[in-house]
PAKE-725259 format. One record per residue: x negated, y negated, z of N, C-alpha, C in turn; residue in one letter. Coordinates in pm, whole numbers, padded with zeros to 5 digits, always signed. Example, Ala and Ser with C-alpha at 12.3 -4.5 7.8 and 13.67 -1.06 7.14 Angstrom:
-01319+00569+00780-01230+00450+00780-01320+00330+00780A -01285+00225+00708-01367+00106+00714-01290-00003+00787S 
END
This chain:
-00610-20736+18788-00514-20645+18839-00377-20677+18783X -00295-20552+18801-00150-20611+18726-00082-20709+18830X -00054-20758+18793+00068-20892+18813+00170-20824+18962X +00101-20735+19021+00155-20643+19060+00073-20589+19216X -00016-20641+19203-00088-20643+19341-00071-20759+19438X -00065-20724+19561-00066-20874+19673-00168-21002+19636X -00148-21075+19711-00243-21205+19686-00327-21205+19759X -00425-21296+19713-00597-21232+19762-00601-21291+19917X -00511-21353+19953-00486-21396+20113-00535-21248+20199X -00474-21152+20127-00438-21055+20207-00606-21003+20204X -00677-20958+20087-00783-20948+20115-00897-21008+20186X -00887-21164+20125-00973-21238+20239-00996-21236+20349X -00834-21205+20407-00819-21215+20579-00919-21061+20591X -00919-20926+20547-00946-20810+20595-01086-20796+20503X -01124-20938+20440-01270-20920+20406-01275-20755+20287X -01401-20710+20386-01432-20584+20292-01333-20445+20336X -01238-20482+20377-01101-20357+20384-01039-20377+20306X -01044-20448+20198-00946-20452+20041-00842-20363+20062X -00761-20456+20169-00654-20427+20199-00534-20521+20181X -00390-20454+20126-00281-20552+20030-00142-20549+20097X -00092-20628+20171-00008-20661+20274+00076-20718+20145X +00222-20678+20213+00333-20765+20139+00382-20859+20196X +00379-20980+20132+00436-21117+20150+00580-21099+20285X +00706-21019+20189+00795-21008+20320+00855-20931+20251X +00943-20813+20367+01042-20729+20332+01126-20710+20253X +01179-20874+20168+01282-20869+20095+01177-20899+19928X +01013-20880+19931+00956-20894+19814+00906-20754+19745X +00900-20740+19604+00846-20613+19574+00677-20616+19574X +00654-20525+19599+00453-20495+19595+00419-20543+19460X +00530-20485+19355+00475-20468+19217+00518-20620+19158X +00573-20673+19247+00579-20859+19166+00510-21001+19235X +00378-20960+19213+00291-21108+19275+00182-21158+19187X +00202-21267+19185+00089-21353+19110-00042-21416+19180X -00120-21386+19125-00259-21404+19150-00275-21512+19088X -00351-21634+19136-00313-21751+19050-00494-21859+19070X -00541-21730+19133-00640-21788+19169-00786-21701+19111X -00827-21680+19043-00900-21615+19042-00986-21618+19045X -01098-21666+19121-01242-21740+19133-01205-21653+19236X -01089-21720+19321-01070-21659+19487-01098-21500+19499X -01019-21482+19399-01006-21302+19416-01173-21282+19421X -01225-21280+19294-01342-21235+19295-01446-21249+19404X -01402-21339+19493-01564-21315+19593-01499-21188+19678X -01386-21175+19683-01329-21031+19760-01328-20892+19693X -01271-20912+19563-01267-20825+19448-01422-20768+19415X -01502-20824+19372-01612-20817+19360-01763-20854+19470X -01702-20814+19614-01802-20837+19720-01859-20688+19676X -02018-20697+19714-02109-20615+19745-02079-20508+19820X -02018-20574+19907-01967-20447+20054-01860-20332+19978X -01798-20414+19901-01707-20310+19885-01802-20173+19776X -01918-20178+19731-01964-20070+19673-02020-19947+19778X -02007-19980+19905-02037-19850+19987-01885-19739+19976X -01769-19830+19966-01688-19672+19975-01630-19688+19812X -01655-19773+19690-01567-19775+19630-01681-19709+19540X -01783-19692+19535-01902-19621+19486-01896-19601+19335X -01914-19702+19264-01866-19765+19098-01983-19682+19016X -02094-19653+19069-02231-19596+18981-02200-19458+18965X -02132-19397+19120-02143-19253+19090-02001-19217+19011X -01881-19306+19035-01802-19293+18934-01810-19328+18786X -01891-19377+18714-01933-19402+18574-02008-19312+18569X -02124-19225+18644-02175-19094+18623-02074-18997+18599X -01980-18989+18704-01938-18903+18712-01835-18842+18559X -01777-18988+18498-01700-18970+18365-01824-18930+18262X -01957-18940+18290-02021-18886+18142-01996-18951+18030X -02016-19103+18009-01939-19162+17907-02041-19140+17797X -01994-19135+17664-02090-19141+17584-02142-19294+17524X -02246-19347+17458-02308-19495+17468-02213-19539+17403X -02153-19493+17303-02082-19556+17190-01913-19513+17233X -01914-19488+17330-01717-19480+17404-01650-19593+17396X -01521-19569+17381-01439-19704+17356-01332-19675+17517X -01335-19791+17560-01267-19781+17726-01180-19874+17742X -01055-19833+17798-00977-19933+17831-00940-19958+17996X -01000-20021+18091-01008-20041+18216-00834-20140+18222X -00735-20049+18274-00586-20122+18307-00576-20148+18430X -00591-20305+18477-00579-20354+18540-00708-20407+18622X -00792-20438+18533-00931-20485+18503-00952-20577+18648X -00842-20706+18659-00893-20776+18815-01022-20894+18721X -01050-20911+18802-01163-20956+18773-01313-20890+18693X -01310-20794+18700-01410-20710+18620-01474-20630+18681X -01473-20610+18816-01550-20542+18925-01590-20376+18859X -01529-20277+18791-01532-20197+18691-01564-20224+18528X -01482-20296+18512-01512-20337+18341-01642-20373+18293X -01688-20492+18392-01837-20502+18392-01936-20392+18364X -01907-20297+18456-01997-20199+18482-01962-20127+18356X -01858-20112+18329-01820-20010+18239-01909-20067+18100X -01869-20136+18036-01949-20204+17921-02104-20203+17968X -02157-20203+18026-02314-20229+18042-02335-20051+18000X -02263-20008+18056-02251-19847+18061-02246-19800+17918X -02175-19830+17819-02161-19793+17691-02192-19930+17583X -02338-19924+17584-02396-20062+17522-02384-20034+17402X -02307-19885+17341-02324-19901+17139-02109-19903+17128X -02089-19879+17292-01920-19902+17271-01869-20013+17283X -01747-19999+17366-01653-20122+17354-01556-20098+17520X -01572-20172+17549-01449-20176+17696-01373-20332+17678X -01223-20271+17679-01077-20368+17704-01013-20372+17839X -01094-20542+17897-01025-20532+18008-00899-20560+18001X -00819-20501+18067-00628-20526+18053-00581-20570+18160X -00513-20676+18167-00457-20766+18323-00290-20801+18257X -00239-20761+18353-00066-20868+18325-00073-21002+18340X -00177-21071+18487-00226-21160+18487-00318-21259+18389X -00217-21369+18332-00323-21489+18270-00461-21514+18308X -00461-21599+18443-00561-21601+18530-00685-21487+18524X -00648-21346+18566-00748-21277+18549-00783-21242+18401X -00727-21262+18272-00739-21229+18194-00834-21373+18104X -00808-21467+18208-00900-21606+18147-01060-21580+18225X -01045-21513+18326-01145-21545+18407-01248-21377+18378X -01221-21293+18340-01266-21213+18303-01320-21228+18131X -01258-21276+18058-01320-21334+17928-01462-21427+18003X -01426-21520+18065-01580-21609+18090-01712-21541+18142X -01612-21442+18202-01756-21367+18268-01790-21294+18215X -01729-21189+18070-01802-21136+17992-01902-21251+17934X -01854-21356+17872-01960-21431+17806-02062-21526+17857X -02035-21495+18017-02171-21597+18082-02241-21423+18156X -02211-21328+18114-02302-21220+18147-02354-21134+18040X -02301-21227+17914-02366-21186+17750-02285-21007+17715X -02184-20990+17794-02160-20853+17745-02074-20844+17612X -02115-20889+17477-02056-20892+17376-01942-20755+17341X -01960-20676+17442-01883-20571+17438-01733-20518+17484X -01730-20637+17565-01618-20662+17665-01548-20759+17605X -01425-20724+17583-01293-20796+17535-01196-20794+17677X -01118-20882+17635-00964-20903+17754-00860-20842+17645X -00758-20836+17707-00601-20803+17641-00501-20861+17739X -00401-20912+17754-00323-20971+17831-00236-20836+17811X -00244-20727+17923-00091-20699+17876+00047-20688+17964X +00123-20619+17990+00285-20583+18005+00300-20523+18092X +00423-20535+18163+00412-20448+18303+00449-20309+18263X +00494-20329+18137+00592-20180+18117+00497-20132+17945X +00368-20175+17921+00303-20190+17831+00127-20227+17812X +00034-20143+17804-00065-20238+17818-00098-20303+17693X -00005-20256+17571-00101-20373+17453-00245-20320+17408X -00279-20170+17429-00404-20182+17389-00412-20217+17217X -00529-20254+17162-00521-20314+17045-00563-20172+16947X -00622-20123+17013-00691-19945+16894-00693-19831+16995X -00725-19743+16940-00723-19583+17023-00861-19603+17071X -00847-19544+17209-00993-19543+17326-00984-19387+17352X -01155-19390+17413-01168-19254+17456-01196-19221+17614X -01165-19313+17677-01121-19392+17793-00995-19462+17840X -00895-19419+17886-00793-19543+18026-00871-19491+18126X -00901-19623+18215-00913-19584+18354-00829-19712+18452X -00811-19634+18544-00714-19747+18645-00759-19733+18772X -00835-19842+18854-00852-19815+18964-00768-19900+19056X -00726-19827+19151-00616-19927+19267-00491-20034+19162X -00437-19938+19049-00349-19982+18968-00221-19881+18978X -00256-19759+18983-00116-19664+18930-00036-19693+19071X -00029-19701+19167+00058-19770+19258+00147-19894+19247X +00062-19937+19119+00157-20086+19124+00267-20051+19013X +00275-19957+18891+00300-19971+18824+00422-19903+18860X +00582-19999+18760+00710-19988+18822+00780-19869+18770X +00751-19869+18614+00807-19741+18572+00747-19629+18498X +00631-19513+18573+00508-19474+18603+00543-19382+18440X +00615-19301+18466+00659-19163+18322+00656-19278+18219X +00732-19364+18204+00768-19434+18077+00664-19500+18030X +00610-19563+18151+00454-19627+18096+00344-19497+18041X +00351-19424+18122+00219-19333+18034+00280-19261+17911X +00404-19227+17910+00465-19121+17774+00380-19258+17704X +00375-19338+17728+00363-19473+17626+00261-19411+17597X +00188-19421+17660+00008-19477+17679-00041-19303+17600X +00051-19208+17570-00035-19098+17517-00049-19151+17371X -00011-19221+17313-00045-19254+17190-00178-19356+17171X -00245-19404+17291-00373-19465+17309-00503-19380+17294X -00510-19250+17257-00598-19215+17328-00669-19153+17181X -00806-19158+17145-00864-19075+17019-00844-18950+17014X -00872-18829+16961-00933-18649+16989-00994-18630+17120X -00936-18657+17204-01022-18566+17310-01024-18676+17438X -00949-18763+17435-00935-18921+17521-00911-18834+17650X -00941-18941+17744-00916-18902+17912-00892-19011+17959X -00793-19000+18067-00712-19096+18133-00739-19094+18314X -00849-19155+18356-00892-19145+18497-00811-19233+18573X -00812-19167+18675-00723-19226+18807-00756-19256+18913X -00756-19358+18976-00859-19359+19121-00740-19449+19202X -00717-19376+19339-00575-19479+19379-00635-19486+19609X -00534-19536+19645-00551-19444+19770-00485-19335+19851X -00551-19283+19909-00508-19170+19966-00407-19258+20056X -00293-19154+20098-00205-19223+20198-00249-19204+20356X -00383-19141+20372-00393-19215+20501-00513-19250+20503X -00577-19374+20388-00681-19414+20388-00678-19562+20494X -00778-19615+20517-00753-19726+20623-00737-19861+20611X -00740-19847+20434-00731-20018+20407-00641-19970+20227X -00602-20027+20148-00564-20047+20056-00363-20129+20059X -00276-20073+20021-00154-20147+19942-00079-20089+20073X +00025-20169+20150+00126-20073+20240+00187-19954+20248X +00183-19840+20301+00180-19700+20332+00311-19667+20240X +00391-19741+20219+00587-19718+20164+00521-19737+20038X +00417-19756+19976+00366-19800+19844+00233-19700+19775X +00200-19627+19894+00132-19541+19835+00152-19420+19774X +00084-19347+19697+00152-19241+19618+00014-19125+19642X +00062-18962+19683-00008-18868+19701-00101-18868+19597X -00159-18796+19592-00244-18726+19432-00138-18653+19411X -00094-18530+19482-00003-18432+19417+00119-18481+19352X +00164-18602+19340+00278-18658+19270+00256-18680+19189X +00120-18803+19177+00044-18827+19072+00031-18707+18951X -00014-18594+18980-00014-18489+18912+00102-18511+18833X +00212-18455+18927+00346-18389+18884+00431-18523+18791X +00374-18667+18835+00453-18780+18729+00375-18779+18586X +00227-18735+18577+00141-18744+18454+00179-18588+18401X +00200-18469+18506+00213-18392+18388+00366-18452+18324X +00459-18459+18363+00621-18512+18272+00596-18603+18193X +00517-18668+18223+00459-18757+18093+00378-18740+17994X +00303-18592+18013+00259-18523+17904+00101-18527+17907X +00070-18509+18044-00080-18489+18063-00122-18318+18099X -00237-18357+18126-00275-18197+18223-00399-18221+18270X -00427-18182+18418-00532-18220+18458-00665-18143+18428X -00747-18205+18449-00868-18123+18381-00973-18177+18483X -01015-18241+18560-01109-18299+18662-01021-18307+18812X -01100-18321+18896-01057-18406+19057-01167-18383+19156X -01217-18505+19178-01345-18559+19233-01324-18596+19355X -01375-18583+19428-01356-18601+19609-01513-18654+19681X -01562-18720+19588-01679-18765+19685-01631-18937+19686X -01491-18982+19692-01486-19130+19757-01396-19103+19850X -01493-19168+19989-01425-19157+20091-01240-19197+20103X -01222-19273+20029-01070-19320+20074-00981-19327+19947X -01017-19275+19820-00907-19257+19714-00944-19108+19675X -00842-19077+19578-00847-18968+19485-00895-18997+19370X -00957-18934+19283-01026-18931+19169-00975-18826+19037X -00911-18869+18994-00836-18739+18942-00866-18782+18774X -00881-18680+18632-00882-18691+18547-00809-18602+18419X -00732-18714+18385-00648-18578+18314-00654-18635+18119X -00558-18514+17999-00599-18556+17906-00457-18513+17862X -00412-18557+17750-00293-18580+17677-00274-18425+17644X -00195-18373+17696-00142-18219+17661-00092-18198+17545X -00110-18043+17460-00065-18067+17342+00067-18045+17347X +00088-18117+17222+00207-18123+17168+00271-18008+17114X +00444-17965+17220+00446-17858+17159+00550-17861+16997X 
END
């Protein structure tokens, strides 16, 4: 996750409500270090959390092709990325973390789960560093963290191959567990910050109980 999510305290305590409390009033959401990452993962990657975060029917649902190139921003521990690479066994998936830690600990577990397909990238809060054009970004429980949302994606339209898509999965603001309510962001904003940044939506999926699912693609250039 980016460098930019609470500390896994907060999850542990609420178990499978992968839910992200801020330290204190005078700290930002979008500046915390994760320093632990073994820890995260038994929370990050519990079992329980696949009843509402439903990872199979969302990789159905994108239609990836075998040989897709994916860039999962704000990877975490791999709880997606994993899946994603098993998913496109003739492609390639880049997990992307601001975090060291998750970006050390997600390399090991591609290679003690043999997914030769799965790379790390360390990247930027204001940058992800991808290394080549994908036909895939996806961000789950990330676009909330991120500080300066237009500037980062105007970025990020130059990531994408002929025909790239940029998926979004966040929480709804009155879902019952995720990032503090002053920190959450509608879908309909979401929209309105990706179209100024030069998207247009083309998908929006509503079978997860507690986020939005939204998919959009680099608008042309006029």
């Amino acid at each position: 996750m980016l460098d930019i999510r609470r500390g896994c305290a907060a999850f542990l305590a609420l178990a499978a409500a992968f839910a992200v409390v801020a330290a204190t009033p005078a700290q930002d959401h979008s500046r915390h270090s994760f320093d632990r990452a073994e820890k995260c993962a038994l929370v990050l990657d519990d079992p329980a959390r696949d009843a509402w975060q439903k990872p199979d029917e969302v990789i159905r649902a994108l239609a990836l092709a075998p040989d897709a190139a994916i860039a999962d921003i704000g990877a975490g521990t791999g709880y997606f990325a994993v899946r994603l690479a098993r998913a496109v066994p003739q492609g390639s998936v880049i997990g992307v973390d601001v975090e060291q830690d998750m970006v050390r600990y997600l390399a090991e577990r591609a290679k003690r789960e043999g997914l030769a397909n799965l790379t790390t990238q360390l990247g930027a809060a204001n940058d992800p560093r991808l290394p080549a054009p994908v036909d895939l970004v996806m961000l789950v429980d990330t676009y909330h963290h991120i500080p300066t949302r237009e500037r980062y994606f105007v970025r990020l339209r130059d990531a994408f191959k002929p025909g790239g898509r940029l998926a979004i999965i966040d929480f709804h603001v009155d879902a019952p567990m995720g990032p503090p309510l002053r920190f959450r962001i509608p879908p309909e904003r979401v929209k309105q910050e990706l179209m100024r940044a030069g998207f247009e939506l083309v998908q929006e999926h509503t079978f997860l109980p507690h986020q939005y699912f939204l998919v959009f693609r680099p608008a042309a250039r006029s």
